[in-house]
N, C-alpha and C positions, 0 to 999 in steps of 0.2 A: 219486164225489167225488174218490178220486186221480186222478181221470185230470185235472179240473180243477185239484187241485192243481198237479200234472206241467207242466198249462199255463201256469200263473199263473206256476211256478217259470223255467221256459222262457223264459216273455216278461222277468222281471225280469234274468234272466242276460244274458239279449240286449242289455235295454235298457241293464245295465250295461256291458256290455265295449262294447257302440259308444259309450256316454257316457264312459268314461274312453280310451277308445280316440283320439275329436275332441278332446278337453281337451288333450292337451300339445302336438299339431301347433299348435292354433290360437293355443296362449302362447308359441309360440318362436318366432313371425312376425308382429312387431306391424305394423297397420293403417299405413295413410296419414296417416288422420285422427289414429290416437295417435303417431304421430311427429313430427304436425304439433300438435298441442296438442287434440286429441281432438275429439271432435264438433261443438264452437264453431268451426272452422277451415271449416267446411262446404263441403267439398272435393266434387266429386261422383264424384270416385274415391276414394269410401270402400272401395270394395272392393278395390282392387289393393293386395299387400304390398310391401315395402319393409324388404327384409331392413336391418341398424343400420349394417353396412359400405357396403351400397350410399347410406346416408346419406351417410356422411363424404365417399364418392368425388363424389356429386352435390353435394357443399358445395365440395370443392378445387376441381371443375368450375367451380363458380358463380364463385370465386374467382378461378381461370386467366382463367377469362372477360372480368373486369373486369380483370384486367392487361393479356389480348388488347386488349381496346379501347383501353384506354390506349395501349399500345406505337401500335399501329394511328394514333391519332391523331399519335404522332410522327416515325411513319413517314410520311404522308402532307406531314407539314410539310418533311423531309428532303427528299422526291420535289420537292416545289417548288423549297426550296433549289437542290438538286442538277439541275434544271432551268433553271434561273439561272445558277448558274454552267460548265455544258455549255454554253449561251450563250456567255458569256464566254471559255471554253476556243476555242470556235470561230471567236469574231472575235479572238483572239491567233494562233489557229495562221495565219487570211487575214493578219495583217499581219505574221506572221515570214516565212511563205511566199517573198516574194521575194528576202529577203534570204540563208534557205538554197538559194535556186537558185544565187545570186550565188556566193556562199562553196566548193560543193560546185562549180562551174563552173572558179572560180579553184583549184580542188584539182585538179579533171582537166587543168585548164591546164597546171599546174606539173609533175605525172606526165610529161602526155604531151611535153614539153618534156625530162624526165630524159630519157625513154624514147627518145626521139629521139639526144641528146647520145649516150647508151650505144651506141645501134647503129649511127650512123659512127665511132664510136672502135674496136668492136667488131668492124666488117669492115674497117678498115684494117688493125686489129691481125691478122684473120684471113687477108688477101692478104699480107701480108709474109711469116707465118709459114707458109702452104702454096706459098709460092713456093722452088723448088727449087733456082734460084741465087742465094738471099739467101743474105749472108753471116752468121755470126753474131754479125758486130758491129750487123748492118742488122734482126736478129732482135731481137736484145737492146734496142737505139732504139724498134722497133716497140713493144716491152713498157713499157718508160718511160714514151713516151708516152703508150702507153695507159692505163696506174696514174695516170700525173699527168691526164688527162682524166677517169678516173672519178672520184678524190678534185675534182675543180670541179666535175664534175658533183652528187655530193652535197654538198659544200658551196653552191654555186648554190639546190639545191631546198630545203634546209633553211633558208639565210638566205630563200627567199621564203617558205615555209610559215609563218615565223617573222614575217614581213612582213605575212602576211596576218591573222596574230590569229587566236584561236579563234571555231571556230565559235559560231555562233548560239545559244542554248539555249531548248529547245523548253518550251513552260507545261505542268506537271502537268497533267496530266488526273485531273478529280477521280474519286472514288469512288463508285459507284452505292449507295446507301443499301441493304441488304437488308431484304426482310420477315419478319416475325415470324412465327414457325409457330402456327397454331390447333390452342388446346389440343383433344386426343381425346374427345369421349362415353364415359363411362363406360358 
């Protein structure tokens, strides 16, 4: 009869420490369905848990979410806009086009005109002065002349520069709309 006792005791110790043993893992990891409002929710992943934090994080998710599309929707409208007027930017740049060829033409014009003026003033000035029987009254005229050729010559390029008006000015190029980052899975 002890030995039955011994048994009986055995099996009741057992069955207690594994019963209180499953009891508190299983209350500190509520269900799907009790997060979701308990068996009426008839989830068919009753069985997976869902720790309370990874709640909130799959609520913010849910949340992000519907701002993502949101954004998304106005990002899309943007890409059109800005499709439109990428259009528009590109039939201003065809019709300035020729007019900055004109402008940038008449600038190398005017250059190479100084450019010109400076360097027969420049090798005049420079045969005089490595001429070995000039004298240095014939030295000093060379120099003159030369200063008073370079003062017209930049006076000359500036009254045309001046002549010609600014250039051209180029249309903004618009801004590329960017996309909104999808929020992360928790």
């Amino acid at each position: 009869m002890k030995a039955t006792n011994a048994k009986q005791v055995i099996v009741l110790l057992t069955a207690l420490t594994l019963g209180f043993v499953g009891a508190p893992a299983q209350a500190a990891e509520p269900t799907v369905t009790e997060a979701a409002g308990g068996a009426a929710a008839g989830n068919s992943s009753s069985s997976s848990t869902v720790a309370p934090r990874d709640a909130a994080a799959i609520a913010a998710f849910r949340a992000s979410m519907v701002d993502f599309r949101a954004a998304m929707v106005t990002y899309r409208s943007s890409m059109e806009n800005f499709k439109v007027q990428i259009e528009a930017y590109k039939l201003a740049m065809e019709e300035i086009k020729p007019a900055l060829v004109a402008y940038n033409t008449a600038r190398k014009t005017i250059g190479q005109t100084f450019a010109a003026s400076m360097t027969v003033s420049a090798t005049a000035y420079k045969a005089v002065q490595q001429n070995p029987s000039a004298s240095p009254e014939a030295k000093l005229a060379a120099k003159t002349t030369f200063e008073a050729a370079k003062t017209a010559a930049v006076t000359a390029r500036q009254a045309a520069i001046t002549a010609l008006g600014a250039a051209p000015v180029k249309p903004a190029k618009p801004e590329k709309p960017t996309m909104p980052v999808r929020p992360v899975r928790p």
